[in-house]
C-alpha positions, 0 to 999 in steps of 0.5 A: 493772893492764893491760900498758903500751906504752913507748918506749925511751929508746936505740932508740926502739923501743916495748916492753910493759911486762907486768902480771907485770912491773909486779907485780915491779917493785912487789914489789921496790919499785922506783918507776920503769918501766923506760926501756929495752927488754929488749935495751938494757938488756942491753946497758947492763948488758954494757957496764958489766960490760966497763967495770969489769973494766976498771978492775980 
């Protein structure tokens, strides 16, 4: 399983998509490549932390 180029959905900035990730992303059974590049989501996931505490 060669490394993928992808592009990504918010920055439009290509990442590569590692075989070492490929082969995780298979063993935890997630079916679909990542849409964002590791710094997206990062701060996909911080935004959504910061809106949930929030909420509280």
């Amino acid at each position: 399983m060669p490394d993928k180029n992808i592009v990504c959905k918010d920055c439009n900035q290509e990442f590569v998509f590692t075989e070492g990730e490929q082969e995780f992303y298979k063993e935890k059974g997630l079916q679909n490549e990542p849409q964002r590049c590791p710094d997206c989501r990062k701060a996909k996931k911080a935004e959504y932390n910061r809106n949930r505490m929030q909420r509280r």
